[in-house]
N, C-alpha and C positions, 0 to 999 in steps of 0.2 A: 283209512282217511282220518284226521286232523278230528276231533268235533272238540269245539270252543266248551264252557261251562257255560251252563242256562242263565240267562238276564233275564232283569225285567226291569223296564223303563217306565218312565211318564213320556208318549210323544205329543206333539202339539205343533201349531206352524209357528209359533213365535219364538222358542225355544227354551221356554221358560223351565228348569229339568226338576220341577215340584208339582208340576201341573199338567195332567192331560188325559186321552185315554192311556188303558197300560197294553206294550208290546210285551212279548216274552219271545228269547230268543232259546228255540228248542231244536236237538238235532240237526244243526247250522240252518235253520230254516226260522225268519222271523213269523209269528203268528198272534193273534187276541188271547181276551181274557173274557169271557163267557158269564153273565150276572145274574145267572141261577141262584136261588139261595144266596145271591148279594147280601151285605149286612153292615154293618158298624167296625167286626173285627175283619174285613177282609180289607176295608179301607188302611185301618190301623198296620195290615201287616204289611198291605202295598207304602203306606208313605216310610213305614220304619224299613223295609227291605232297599228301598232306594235312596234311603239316609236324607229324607227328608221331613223329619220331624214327628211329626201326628197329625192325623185327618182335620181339616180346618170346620168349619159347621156349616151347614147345609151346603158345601161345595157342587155335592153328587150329581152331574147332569147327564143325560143321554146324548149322545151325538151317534150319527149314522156311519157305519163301517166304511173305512176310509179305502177296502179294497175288498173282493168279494174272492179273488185268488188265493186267499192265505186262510191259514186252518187258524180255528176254536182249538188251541193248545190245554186250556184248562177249563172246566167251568163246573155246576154243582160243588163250587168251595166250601168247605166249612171249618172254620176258622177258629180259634180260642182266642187268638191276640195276640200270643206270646212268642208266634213262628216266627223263627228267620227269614223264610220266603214263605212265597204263595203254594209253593210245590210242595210244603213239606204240610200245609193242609188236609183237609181229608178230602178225595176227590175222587172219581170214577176212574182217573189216570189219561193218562197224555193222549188229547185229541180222540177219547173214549166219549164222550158226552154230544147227546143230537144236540144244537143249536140253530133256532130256525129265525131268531130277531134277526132283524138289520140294522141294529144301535148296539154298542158298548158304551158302558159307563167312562164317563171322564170325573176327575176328582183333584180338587185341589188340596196338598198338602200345606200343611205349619209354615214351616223353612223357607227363608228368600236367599237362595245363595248367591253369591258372588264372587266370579274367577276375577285376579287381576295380577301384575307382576310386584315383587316387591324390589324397585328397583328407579331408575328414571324410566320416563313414558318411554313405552315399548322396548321395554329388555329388564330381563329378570327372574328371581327364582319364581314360581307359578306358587300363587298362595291362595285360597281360600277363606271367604266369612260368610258366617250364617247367621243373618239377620243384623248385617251393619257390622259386626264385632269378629276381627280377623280369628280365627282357627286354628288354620296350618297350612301345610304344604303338602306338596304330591313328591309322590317317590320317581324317581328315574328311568326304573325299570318298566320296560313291557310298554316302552312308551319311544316314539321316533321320530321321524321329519314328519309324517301323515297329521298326528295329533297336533304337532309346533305351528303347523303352517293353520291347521284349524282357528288355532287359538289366537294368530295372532291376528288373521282375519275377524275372528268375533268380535278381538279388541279394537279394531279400526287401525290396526296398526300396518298393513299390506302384510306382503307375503314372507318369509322366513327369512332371514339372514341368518343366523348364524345359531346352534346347541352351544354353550359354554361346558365345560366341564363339571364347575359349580359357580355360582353366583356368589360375588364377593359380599353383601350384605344380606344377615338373615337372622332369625331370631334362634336360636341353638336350642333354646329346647320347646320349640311348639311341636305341636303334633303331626304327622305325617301318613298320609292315606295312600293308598296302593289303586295304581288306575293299571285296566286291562278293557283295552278295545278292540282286542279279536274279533268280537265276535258284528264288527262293524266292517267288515273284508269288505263289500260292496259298496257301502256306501258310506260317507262321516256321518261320522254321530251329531247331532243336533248342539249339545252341549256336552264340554270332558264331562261335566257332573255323572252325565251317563253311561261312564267308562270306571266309574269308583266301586271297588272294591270290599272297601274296609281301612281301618288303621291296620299303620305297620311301624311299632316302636324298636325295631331292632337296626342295630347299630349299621347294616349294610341300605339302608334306606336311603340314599342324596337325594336331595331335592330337586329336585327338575327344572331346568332352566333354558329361558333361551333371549334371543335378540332377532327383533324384527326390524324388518328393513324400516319403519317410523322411527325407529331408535335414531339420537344423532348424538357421537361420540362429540365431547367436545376434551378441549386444551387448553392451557396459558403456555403464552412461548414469549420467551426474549428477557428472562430475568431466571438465571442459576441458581441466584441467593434466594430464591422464593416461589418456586413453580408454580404459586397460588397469585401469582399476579404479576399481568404482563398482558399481550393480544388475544383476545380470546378466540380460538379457529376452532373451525367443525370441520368434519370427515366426510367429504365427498366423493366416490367413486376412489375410494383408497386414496386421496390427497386430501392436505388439508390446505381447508383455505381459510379467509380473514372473516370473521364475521359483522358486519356492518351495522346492523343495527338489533335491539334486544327485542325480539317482538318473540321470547318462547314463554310458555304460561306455567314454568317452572325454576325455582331459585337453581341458575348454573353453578354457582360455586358447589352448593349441596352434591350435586350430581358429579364432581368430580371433587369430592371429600375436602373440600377449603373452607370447612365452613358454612357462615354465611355469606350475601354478597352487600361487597358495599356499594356504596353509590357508583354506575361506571361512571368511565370516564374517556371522552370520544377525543379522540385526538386529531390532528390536523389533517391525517390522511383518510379522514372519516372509518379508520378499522376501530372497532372497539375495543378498550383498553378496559379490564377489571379487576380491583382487588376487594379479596376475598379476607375476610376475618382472621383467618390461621396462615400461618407463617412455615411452609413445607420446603424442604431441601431435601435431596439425595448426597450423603457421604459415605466415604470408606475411613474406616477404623483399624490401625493397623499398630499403633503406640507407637509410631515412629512419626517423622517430620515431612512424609509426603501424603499429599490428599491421593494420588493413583493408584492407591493399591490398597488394599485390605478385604474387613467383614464389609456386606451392603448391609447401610442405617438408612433411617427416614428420620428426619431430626423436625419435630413436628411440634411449633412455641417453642421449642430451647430444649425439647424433653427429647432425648435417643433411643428409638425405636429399633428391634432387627427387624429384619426383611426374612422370608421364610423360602425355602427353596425347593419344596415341594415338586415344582414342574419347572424348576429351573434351566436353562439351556443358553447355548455361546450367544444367541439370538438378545438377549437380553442383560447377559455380560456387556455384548459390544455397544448396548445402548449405553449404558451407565457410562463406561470411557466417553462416549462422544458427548454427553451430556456436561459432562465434569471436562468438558476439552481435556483430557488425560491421553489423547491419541486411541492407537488401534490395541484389540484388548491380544495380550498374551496368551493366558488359559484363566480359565473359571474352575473352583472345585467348589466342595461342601466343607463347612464346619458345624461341629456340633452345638446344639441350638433345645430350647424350650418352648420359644414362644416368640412371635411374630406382630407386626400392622399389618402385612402384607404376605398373601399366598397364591399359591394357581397363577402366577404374576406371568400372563402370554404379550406380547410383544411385537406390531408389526416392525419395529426399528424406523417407521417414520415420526413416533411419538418425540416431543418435545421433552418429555422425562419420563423415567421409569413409573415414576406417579401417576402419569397419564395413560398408563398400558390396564389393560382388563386386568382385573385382578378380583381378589378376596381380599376386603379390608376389615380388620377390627380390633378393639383396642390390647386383645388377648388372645391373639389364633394360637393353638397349640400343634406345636409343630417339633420334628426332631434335628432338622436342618437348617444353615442358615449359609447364603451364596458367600462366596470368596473370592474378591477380583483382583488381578492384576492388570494393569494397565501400561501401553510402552512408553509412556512420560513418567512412569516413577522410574525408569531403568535413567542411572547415571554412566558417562564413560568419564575417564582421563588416563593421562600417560603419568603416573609418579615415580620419584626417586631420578628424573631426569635432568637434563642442561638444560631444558625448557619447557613451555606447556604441550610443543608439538613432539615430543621425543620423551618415551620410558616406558612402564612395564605398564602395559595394561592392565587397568583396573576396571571393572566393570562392580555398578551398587546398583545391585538385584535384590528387595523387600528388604530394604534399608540397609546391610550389609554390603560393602566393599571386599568384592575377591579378587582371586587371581584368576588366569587363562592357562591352560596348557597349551605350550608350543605345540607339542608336536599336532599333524594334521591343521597346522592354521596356516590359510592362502593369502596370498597377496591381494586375492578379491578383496578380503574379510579386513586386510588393514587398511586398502584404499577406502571402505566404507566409514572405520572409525576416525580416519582423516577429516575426510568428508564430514562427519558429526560436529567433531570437534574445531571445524572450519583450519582445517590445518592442509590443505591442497586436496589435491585429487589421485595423490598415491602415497604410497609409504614403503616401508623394508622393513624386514622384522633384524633387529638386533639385542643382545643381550645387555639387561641391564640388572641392577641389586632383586633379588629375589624376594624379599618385603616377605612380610609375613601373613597369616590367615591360610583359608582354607583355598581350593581352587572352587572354578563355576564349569558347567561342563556345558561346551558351544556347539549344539546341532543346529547349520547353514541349511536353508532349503539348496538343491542343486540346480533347478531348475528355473531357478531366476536369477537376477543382478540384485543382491541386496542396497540396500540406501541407510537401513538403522541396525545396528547392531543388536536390536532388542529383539530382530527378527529372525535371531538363534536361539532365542530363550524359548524353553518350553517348560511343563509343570516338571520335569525330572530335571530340570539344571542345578537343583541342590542338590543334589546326590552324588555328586562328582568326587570320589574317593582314589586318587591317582596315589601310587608309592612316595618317594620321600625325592627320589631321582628325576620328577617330571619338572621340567624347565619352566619358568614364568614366560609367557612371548612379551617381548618387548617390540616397540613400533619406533620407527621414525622417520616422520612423514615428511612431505617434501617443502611442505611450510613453515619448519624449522629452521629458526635462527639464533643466534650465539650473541650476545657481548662480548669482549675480549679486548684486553690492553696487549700491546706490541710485548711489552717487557713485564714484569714480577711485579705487580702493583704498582707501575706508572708507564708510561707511552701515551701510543696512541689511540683514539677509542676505536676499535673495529667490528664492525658488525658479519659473521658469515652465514650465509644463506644459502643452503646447497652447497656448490663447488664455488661459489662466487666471496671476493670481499670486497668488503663496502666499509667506509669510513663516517662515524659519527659526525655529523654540521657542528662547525664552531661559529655558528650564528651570535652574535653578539646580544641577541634578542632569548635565546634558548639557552645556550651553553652557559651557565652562571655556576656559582657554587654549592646548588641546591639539586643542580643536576650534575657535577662534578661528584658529589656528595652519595648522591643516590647510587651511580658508577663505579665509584671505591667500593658501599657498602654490599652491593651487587658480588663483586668480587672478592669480597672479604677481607678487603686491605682498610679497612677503617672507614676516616670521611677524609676530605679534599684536602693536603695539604699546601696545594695552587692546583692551578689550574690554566689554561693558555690558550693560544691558536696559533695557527701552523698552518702555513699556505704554501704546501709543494705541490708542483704539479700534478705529481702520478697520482696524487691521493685525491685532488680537485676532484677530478676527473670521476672518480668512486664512492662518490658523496652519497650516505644511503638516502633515498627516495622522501622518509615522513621526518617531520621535525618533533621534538618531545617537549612538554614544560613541566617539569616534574617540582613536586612540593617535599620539605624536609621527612615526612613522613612518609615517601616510597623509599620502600626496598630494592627493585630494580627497574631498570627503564621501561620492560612492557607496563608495567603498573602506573606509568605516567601517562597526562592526557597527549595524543597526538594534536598538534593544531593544522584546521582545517587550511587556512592558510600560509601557505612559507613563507619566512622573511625573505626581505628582499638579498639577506648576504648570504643565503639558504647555504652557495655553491662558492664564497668566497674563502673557507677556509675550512678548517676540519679542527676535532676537540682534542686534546692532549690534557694530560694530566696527572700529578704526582699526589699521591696516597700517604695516608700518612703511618699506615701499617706496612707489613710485611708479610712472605708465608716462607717456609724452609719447609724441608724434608730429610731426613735422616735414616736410618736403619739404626732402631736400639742397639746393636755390636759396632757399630761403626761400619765394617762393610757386611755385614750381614744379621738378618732378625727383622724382627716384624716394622712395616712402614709405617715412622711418624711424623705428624704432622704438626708444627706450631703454626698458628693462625691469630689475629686478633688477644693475647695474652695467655690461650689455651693452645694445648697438648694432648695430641692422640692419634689412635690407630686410623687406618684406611679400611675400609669392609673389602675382601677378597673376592665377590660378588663378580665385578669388569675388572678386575687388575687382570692384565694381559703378560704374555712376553716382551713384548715390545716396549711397555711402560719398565718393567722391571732393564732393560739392558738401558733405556733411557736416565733409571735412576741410577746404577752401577755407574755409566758412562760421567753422571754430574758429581759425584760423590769418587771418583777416580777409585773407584775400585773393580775394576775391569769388567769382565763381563759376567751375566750371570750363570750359574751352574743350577744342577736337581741340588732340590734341597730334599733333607729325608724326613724334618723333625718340624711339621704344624705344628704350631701352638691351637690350642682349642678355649682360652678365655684373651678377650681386647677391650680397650677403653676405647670405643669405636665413634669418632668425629667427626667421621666423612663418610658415605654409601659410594660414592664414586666421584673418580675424576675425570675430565674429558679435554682431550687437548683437539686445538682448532688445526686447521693447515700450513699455520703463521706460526704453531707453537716451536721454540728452541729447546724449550727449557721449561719440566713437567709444571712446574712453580707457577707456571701460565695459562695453567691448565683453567677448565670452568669445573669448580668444584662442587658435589652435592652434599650438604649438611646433613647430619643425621638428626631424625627430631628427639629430642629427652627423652621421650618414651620409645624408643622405636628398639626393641632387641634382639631384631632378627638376622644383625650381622653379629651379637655380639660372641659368639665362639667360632666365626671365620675372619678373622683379622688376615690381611695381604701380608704375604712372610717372603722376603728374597735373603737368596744367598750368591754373594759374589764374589768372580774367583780372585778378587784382593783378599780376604777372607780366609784361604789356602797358603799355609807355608809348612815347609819340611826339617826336620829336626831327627838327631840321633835317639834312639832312644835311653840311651845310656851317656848321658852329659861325658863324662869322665873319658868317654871313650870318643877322641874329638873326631876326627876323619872315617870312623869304620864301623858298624854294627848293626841293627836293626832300623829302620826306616819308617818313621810315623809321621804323617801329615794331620796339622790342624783342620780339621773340617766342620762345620757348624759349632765352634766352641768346645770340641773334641778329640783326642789325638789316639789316630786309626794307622795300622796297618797298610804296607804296600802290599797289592799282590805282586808275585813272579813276572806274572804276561807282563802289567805296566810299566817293571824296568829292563824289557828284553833291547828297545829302544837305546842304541848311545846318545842321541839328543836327550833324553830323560833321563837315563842316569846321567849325565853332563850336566842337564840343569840344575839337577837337584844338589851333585855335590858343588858345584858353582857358586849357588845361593848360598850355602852352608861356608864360602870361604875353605873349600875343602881341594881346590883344582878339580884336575877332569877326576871321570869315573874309572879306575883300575877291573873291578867284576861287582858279579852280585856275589850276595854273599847265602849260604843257609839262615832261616831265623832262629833265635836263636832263643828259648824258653817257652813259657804255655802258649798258646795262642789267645787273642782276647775274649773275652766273656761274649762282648758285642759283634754282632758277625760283619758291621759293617766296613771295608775295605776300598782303600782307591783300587778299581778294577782295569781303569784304564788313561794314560794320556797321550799326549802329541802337542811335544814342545818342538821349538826350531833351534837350529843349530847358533844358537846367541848368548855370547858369553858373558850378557849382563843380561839377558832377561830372567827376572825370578821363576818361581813352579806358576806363580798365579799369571803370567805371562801367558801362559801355554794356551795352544787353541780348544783344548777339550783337557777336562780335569773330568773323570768323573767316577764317579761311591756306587759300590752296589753290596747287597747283603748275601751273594752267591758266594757259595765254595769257592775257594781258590789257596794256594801254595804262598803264605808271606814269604816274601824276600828280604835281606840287608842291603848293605852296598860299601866295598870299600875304595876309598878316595885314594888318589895321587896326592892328598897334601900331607906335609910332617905330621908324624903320629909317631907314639912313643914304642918300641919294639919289643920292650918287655912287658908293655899292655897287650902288644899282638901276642904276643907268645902265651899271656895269661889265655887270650879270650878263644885263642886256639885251643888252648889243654882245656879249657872248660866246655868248649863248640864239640871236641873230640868224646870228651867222658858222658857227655850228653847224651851224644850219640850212639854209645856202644851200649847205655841203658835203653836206650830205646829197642837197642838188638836186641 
């Protein structure tokens, strides 16, 4: 069995813990104190053993045994003065002594103690004064709901609400006492006094705290810039409500660190409205340009405070976002930290600020933590390097940083939601656009819901996204995409495409002027207006886009001009036409082959290789008459890069019409993939030996090169036909052996398929094409005049070749 250590009290009915008879609690059994040989020092050892001073003067009275069930624990004391306890006197030994009185001494000590909280009425750490002048505080331990609910009864305060873990205001180094009321199992102790132990100055000591149901939490609500003034509400049954009128007998700002208070001030809906002296906000610190995200501050008169993260939790992350309107919170971590205003900071999430939440406040907590927020209104989306603001590569700005996405694993869920964001419809397709530069973001989708924000992939590991060098950018383009576009090369018609649809720019006589002519060119890159018109045909009547625009000299393109809410009345009488006073070309540095350039506005340069397609490339062969495109084998890896991409509409004839994307001055992430085509105008055929006109060895120009034929390619009579045709050599008589080293370069025409056409050149042919495999060169000799004692030469020399070779 359990036995408590021995007490000894003052009891009394009033509960005064310096005054009374004395209990001693012995062998878990309470019993008297016996005043045989009473004296002067048995008083002295009673008031100092229960830490209440020194015996006061003639205190000593007799009162009659309060119970006649309970043993004479000690008595014949004899005392020095200098004992710890009563027990450690000299004495016959426990419950050894006859005792026949029916009174024990009662005695009043020195000491007027006084419990109270330090904190607002009813809640706080438990502290200590003896005789008017505060002490200290009690320790935490050995102490629970039984003692809290005591105390806050004694204080008038009802029954327990709530242990805090530690109370935010306290004096750090008063002194602290150690309470053990074991040995009160049956019944409460009269006063905690009678539960104290001793000091206890070691650092595991907390002070003891709690909150009684008289405590009333109050708030300011309705002002962000200043949580120290605004409506002032108290906590009723876990809601807050308005407070109406000030009838509490304690300054409210104090009790919720603003200060002092100023005059309130009652406003029309009779809630009470107060400001308080100090000037409090909650920010995030992040050294970038959004308030959602960073370190948690308390900016308190203009001075920036940390916040300490001690018992930090998502609980009180997600209040911060909703306090700061910053949306719903991403994740919370830790950063490393010194010192603090705020710690222990708990949280129901129905507080008006983080300021308002229970906490530890002071002007130097030390602490090694300090909270870290993200919020989903610092996450930015857009689509860049596109034909407009609804179409290009996603970019997502995650803690001030603009990244990329990795394609691969990205759903069509995930683009209709970035639509959606970005108010661009309700779906999208992923397409490939310029790869742009920076790092990627790495996007974990919950599965199990319909997203609506894209910030709702973001978790604390999305920087860590380390993808090889081959992971694709995802590009989006959503189905609120629309296009500007002229009919023709920098002048036509103005057309708008949206989706599969086209639509025709209003030549409203009210809208269409030369500031929106101007902005139209500039858009397109053809300059500014050099007229401008209207045009009333039918078909186009008819496809009149929907909004009308007023655009000022200083827009760049038509979305950047105001829409006006209402249409002129000639909305639908005509459509905008208009002549540019630039131009755009396109070229291949070789003439039909080499990198694509572009002159624009008085500048020259490459395309980024990024979206150049097939299609564009046979497009550009096809305008440049130089047939169709072939494999090219020889990238170039440095570009003077002008353009990220070009995009042609459903109207487009001719690439030159295309909607093109500028590249910014700084941007150099296409610049070592410049767009490179080769076309097979580009391809023609020659002797290798001039001198030897109709007959010899067989080399084709190939990207600014002259290569070898293989064998397979001239087994063909249409190919050799062509080839000596071109050459003015008649048809093809055979092939011939090659004849000398073979080239350094392995690369050879491996294969063609020309048609039986006596004027189409090699580059006619429906497939030319170079590969770096083995193969057998051939010659080839023609049915046209050649001189016979050349053949005779190039025989004896084709023969003696050969026999060295045996």
């Amino acid at each position: 069995m359990f036995l408590a250590e021995d007490r000894l009290i003052l009891k009394n009915k009033g509960g005064y813990p310096c005054e009374g008879y004395l209990e001693v609690y012995h062998n878990n059994t309470w019993g008297y104190v016996g005043d045989t040989h009473w004296d002067k020092n048995t008083e002295k050892v009673a008031c100092k053993s229960t830490h209440c001073g020194e015996p006061a003067d003639s205190s000593v009275t007799d009162i009659g045994k309060p119970s006649e069930d309970r043993p004479i624990w000690l008595n014949e004391l004899k005392c020095e003065g200098d004992e710890s306890a009563l027990w450690e006197c000299k004495h016959p030994g426990w419950n050894s002594s006859y005792y026949s009185k029916l009174t024990v001494k009662k005695i009043t000590c020195s000491s007027n103690i006084t419990i109270s909280l330090d904190g607002p009425k009813c809640a706080g750490a438990v502290k200590y004064s003896i005789d008017g002048k505060f002490d200290g505080y009690f320790c935490n331990s050995n102490i629970g709901e039984t003692e809290a609910r005591l105390l806050c009864k004694s204080l008038g305060c009802g029954g327990l609400r709530q242990i805090p873990s530690e109370w935010e205001d306290m004096e750090r180094n008063a002194a602290k006492m150690k309470l053990d009321c074991s040995a009160f199992k049956n019944a409460d102790p009269d006063h905690l006094w009678q539960c104290v132990k001793g000091n206890d100055d070691s650092a595991s000591c907390k002070p003891f705290s709690v909150i009684c149901e008289g405590y009333t939490r109050l708030q300011l609500k309705g002002n962000q810039s200043n949580v120290c003034s605004g409506q002032l509400e108290k906590e009723e049954n876990n809601n807050w409500v308005p407070v109406q009128q000030d009838n509490f007998d304690f300054d409210v700002c104090q009790q919720m660190h603003c200060g002092n208070s100023l005059s309130p001030n009652n406003s029309t809906n009779k809630n009470l409205n107060v400001t308080c002296t100090d000037e409090v906000k909650v920010v995030l610190h992040s050294g970038k340009d959004s308030k959602c995200y960073g370190t948690v501050n308390i900016e308190v008169n203009g001075s920036d405070n940390p916040v300490c993260a001690s018992t930090w939790t998502k609980k009180e992350a997600e209040l911060v976002c909703k306090e700061l309107g910053c949306g719903k919170l991403i994740y919370t971590q830790e950063r490393q930290n010194s010192r603090g205003i705020m710690d222990h900071v708990s949280c129901k999430g129905s507080e008006s600020s983080l300021w308002h939440c229970e906490a530890e406040h002071g002007n130097n907590i030390q602490c090694s933590k300090q909270p870290y927020v993200v919020c989903s209104d610092s996450v930015e989306v857009k689509l860049a390097d596109g034909p407009g603001r609804c179409a290009g590569r996603l970019e997502i700005k995650h803690e001030g940083q603009w990244r990329k996405v990795p394609a691969n694993r990205w759903t069509e869920a995930q683009s209709a939601a970035v639509c959606k964001q970005l108010e661009c419809g309700e779906k999208g397709k992923t397409e490939k656009f310029s790869q742009g530069s920076g790092s990627f973001l790495s996007i974990t989708c919950p599965t199990n819901k319909k997203i609506s924000n894209i910030s709702e992939c973001l978790t604390e590991n999305s920087n860590n996204q380390r993808p090889d060098r081959e992971v694709e950018a995802v590009g989006i383009t959503c189905e609120g995409h629309k296009v500007v576009f002229l009919s023709g090369t920098c002048s036509g018609h103005v057309g708008i495409e949206h989706g599969r649809e086209i639509y025709w720019l209003s030549g409203s006589k009210e809208t269409w002027n030369q500031e929106s002519a101007d902005t139209v060119c500039q858009q397109m890159h053809c300059g500014n207006a050099a007229s401008f018109s209207f045009h009333s045909r039918a078909d186009m009547i008819n496809k009149v886009w929907k909004d009308s625009f007023s655009c000022s000299s200083r827009k760049k393109s038509l979305s950047e001009c105001s829409q006006t809410t209402l249409l002129p009345p000639d909305h639908q009488t005509s459509t905008a036409h208009v002549k540019c006073s630039g131009n755009i070309e396109m070229r291949l540095t070789n003439s039909c082959w080499g990198k694509v350039r572009i002159c624009v506005e008085g500048k020259e340069g490459d395309m980024c290789a990024d979206t150049w397609t097939e299609d564009k490339s046979v497009k550009l062969c096809e305008k440049l008459n130089c047939g169709t495109p072939i494999k090219a084998h020889n990238s170039p890896r440095d570009g003077d890069i002008l353009f990220k991409s070009l995009h042609p509409t459903s109207q487009t004839t001719d690439l030159t019409q295309s909607i093109f994307v500028k590249n910014q001055d700084n941007d150099n992430s296409c610049r070592q993939k410049p767009a490179y085509v080769v076309c097979s105008g580009s391809v023609k055929p020659r002797f290798s030996i001039p001198s030897y006109k109709c007959f010899g060895n067989i080399e084709v120009e190939y990207e600014g090169k002259w290569i070898p034929v293989c064998e397979d390619a001239l087994k063909d009579t249409n190919n050799r036909n062509t080839i000596c045709q071109e050459l003015k050599c008649g048809d093809a008589v055979k092939t011939l052996l090659y004849f000398g080293p073979a080239p350094t370069d392995k690369l050879a025409i491996s294969n063609l398929n020309c048609t039986a056409n006596a004027n189409s050149p090699l580059s006619a042919c429906s497939s030319i094409t170079a590969s770096t495999a083995a193969c057998k060169h051939s010659g080839l000799r023609c049915s046209g005049v050649y001189n016979d004692l050349c053949v005779s030469s190039f025989l004896i020399i084709l023969c003696s070749f050969s026999l060295i070779l045996k």
